[in-house]
ROBA-115271 format. One line per field, with one value per residue (C-alpha): residue in one letter; residue number from 1; chain; x, y, z. Coordinates in steps of 0.1 Angstrom, whole numbers, plus 2048, in hexadecimal, padded with zeros to 3 digits. Each point is the difference from the previous one (the first is absolute). Layout:
N
finu: c(A/...)
vexfi: c(NUM/...)
romi: c(A/...)
px: c(X/...)
py: c(Y/...)
pz: c(Z/...)
***
This chain:
296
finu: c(X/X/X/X/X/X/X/X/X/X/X/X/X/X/X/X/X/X/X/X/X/X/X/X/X/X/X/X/X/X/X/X/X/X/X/X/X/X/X/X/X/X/X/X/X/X/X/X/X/X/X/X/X/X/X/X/X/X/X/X/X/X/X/X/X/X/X/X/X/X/X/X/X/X/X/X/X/X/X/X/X/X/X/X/X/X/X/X/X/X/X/X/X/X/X/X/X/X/X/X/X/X/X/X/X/X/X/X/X/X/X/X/X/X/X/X/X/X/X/X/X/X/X/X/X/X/X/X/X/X/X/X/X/X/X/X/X/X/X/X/X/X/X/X/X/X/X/X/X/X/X/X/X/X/X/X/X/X/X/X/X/X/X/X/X/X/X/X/X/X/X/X/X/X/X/X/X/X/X/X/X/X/X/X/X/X/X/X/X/X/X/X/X/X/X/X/X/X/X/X/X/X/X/X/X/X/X/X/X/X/X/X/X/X/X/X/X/X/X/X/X/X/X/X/X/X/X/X/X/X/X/X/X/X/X/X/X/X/X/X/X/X/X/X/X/X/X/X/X/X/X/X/X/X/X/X/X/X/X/X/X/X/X/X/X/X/X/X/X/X/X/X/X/X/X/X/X/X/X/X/X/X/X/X/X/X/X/X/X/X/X/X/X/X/X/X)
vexfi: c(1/2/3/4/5/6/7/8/9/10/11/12/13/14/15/16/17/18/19/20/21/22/23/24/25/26/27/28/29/30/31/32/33/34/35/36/37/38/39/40/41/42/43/44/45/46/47/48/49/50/51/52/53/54/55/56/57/58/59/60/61/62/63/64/65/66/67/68/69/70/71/72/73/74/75/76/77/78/79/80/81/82/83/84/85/86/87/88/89/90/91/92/93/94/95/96/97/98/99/100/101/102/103/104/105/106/107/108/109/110/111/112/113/114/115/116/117/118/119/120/121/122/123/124/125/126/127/128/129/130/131/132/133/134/135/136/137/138/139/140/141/142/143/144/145/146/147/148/149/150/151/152/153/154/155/156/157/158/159/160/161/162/163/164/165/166/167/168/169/170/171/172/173/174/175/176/177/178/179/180/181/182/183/184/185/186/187/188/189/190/191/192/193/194/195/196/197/198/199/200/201/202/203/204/205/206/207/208/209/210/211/212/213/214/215/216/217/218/219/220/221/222/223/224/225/226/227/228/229/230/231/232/233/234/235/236/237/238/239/240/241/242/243/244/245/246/247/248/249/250/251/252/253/254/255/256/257/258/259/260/261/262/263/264/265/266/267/268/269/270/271/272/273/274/275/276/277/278/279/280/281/282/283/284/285/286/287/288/289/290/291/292/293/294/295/296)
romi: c(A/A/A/A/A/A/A/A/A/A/A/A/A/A/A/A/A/A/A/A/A/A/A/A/A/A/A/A/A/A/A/A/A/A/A/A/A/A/A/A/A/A/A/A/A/A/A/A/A/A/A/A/A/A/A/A/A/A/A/A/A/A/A/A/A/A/A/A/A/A/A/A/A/A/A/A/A/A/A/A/A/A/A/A/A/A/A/A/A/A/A/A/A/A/A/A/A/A/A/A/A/A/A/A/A/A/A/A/A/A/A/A/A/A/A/A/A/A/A/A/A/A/A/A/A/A/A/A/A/A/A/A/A/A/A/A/A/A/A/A/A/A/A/A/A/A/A/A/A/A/A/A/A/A/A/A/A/A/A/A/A/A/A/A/A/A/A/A/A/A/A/A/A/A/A/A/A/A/A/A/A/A/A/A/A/A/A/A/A/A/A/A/A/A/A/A/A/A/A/A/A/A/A/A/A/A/A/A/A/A/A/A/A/A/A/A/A/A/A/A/A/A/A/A/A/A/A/A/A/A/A/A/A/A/A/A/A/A/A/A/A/A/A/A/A/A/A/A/A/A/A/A/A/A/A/A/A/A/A/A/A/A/A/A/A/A/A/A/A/A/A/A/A/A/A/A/A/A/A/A/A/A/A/A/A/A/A/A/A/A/A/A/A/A/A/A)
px: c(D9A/820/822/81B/81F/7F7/813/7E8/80C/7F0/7F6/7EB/7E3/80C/820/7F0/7EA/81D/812/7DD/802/81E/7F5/7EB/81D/80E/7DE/803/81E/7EB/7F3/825/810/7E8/7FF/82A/7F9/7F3/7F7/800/7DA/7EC/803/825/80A/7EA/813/824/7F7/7F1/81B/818/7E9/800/820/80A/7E6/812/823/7F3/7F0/821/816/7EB/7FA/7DA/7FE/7F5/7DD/7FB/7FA/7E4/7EC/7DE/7FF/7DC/817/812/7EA/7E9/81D/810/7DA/7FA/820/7FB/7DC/7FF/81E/7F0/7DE/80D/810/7E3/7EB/816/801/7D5/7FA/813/81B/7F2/7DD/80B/819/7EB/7E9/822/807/7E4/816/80D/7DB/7F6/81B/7F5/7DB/80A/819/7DE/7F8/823/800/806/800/7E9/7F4/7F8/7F5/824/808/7E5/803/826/7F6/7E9/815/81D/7EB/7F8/823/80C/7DE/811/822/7F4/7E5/812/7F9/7E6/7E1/7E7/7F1/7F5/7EB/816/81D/7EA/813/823/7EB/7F6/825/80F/7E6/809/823/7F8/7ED/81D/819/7ED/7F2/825/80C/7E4/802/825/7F6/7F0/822/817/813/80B/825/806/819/7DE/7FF/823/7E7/7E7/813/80F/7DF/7F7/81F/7F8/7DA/80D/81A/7EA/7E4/81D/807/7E1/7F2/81A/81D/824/809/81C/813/814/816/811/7E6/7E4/811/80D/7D7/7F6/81C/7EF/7DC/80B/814/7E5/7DD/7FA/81D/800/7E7/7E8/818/7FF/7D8/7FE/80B/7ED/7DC/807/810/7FA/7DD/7F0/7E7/81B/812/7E8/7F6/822/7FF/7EF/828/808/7F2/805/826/804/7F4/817/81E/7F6/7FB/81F/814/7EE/7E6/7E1/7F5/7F6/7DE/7E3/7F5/824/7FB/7DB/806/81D/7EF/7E3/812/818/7DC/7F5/822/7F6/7DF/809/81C/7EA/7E5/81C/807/7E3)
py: c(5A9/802/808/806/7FC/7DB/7E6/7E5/7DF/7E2/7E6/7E4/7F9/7E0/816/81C/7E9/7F2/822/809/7E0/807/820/7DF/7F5/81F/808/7DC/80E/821/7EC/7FA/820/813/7EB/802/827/807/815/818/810/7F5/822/809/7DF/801/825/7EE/7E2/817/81B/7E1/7EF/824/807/7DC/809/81F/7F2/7E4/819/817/7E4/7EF/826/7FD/822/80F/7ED/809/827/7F1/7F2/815/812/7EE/7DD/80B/80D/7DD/7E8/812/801/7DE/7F3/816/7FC/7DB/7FD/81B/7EF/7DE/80B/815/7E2/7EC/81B/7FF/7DD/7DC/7F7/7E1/80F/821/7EA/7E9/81B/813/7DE/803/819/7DF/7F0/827/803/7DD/813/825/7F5/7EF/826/807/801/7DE/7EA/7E8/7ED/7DC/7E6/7F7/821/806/7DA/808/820/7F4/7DE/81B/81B/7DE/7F3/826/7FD/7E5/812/81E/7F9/7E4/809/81B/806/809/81F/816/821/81A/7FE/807/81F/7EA/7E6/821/809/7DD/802/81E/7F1/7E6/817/817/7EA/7EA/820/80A/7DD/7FF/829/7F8/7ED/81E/810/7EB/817/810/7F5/7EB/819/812/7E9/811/826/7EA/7F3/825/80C/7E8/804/825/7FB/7E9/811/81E/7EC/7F2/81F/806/7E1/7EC/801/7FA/7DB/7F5/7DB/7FE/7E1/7F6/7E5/818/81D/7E2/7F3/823/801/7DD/80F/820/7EC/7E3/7FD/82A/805/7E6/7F2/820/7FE/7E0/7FE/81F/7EA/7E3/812/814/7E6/7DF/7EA/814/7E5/7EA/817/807/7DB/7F8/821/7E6/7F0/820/7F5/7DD/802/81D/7E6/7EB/816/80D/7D5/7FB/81A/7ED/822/7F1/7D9/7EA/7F4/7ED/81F/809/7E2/801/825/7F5/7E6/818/81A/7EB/7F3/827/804/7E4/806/828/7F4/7E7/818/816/7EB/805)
pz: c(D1C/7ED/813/7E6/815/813/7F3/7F4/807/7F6/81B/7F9/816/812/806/811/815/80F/805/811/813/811/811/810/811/807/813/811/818/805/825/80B/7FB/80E/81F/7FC/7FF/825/811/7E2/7F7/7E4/7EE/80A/7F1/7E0/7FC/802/7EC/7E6/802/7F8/7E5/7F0/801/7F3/7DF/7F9/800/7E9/7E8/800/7F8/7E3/7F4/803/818/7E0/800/820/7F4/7E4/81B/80A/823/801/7FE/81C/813/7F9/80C/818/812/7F6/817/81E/800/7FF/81E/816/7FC/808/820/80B/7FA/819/81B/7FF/7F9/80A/7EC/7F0/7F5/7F0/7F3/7F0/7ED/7F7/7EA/7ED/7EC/7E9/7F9/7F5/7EA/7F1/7FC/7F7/7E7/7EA/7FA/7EA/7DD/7F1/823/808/81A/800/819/809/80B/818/80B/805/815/816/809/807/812/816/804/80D/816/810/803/809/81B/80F/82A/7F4/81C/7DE/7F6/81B/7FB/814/7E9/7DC/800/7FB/7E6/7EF/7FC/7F6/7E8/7F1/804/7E8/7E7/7FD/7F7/7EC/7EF/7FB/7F0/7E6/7F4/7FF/7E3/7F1/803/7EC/7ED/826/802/81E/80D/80A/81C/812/7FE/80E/81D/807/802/818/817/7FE/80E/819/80F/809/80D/813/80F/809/814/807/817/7F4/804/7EC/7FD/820/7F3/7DD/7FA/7FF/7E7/7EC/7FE/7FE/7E0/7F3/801/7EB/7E9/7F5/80F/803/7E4/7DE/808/7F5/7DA/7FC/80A/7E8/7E2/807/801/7E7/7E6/810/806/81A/808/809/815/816/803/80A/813/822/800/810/825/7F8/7F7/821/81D/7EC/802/828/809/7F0/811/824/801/7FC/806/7E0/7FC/7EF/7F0/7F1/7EC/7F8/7F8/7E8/7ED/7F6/7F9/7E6/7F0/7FF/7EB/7E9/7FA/7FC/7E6/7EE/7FB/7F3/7E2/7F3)
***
């Protein structure tokens, strides 16, 4: 699909995997600014970070004149990304509500091994040893992470592992057809986010009661959240599966939890322990097998 107005700009792989990879670190202070945000609901807060992150894309695309592209792009697009964001934030909080924390959490991150696995099926990609080495040794590293205090997998809350599982399929799903999309202008993304704000904001409504930051450090988190990990981090993440090595990404994808209990035991949140640094040793061998295999 062909959109005459985009500006095409020419980014080299290794450049647009690390303009992907620092939606990464943008994602790796997701953990502290939401805890900074309290007591504000899940949904009310993902409508204000992604009225912000919106708003933010629209201002970029007015003043680097690329509003025009955004008229090119199919209402199908819009209606794809826009679904793709709420859907996988609405999931992974419903999956929390109906399961513990550390479980739901855990099958939610198998969204980075299935992008590792989905992305075989593109045109041109494939998949070697490395990779699925890479994604395993990271899907284990997160494990760690991620289930650290966990009581195991207990029948009555399938209904929540149902949802983190559908969690991890839609964004994973979204990241690789992304691909298929790489004539979509990144200024997309801002539509997207709207969209998203739009959904969340009357689900808001609905369900949830009005809580809103009741000191300067929680609008200024809540301002932090809209501006990176629910606000560039979507453009810059756009760029790097659609342009950059998508196998890599999603190896390096396990940092995420890895480099947030960094940033919450740094800030005195959360204690450090053996499996912070067992957890970070295999997931900086997933990254070099992943890259290895992606010399080839």
């Amino acid at each position: 699909m062909w959109f005459p107005t985009q500006r095409i700009v020419r980014v080299t792989q290794p450049k647009a995997t690390a303009i992907g990879g620092v939606a990464i670190l943008l994602w790796a202070l997701l953990a502290l600014f939401t805890v900074g945000s309290t007591p504000t609901p899940p949904l009310l807060l993902n409508a204000l970070c992604f009225s912000i992150g919106g708003t933010l894309g629209v201002l970029w695309a007015a003043a680097t004149g690329r509003l025009r592209e955004l008229r090119t792009v199919p209402l199908g697009v819009y209606a794809f990304g826009g679904l793709a964001l709420f859907g996988y934030h609405i999931l992974y909080f419903s999956a929390l509500r109906l399961a513990p924390a550390a479980e739901a959490g855990l099958i939610a991150y198998l969204w980075p091994l299935l992008i590792v696995l989905f992305s075989g099926l593109l045109p041109g990609e494939t998949l070697r040893a490395g990779h699925y080495l890479g994604a395993v040794l990271g899907f284990i590293g997160a494990a760690l992470i991620v289930s650290g205090g966990g009581e195991g997998f207990q029948v009555q809350y399938l209904p929540g592992y149902g949802l983190a599982l559908l969690c991890a399929l839609t964004w994973s799903g979204y990241s690789v057809v992304s691909r298929r999309f790489s004539a979509v202008p990144t200024s997309s993304v801002a539509v997207f986010c709207l969209i998203s704000a739009v959904a969340s904001w009357g689900l808001h409504f609905t369900v949830e009661e009005t809580l809103l930051p009741t000191r300067p450090i929680g609008w200024a988190a809540v301002l932090g959240l809209g501006l990176g990990p629910v606000g560039i981090a979507f453009f810059v993440w756009d760029i790097g599966v659609k342009r950059g090595n998508i196998q890599l990404l999603g190896t390096l994808s396990y940092a995420t939890p890895l480099l947030s209990t960094c940033v919450l035991v740094a800030v005195g949140i959360a204690p450090f322990s053996l499996n912070l640094a067992l957890a970070a040793m295999l997931i900086t061998l997933a990254a070099i097998c992943a890259a290895r295999a992606g010399r080839h």
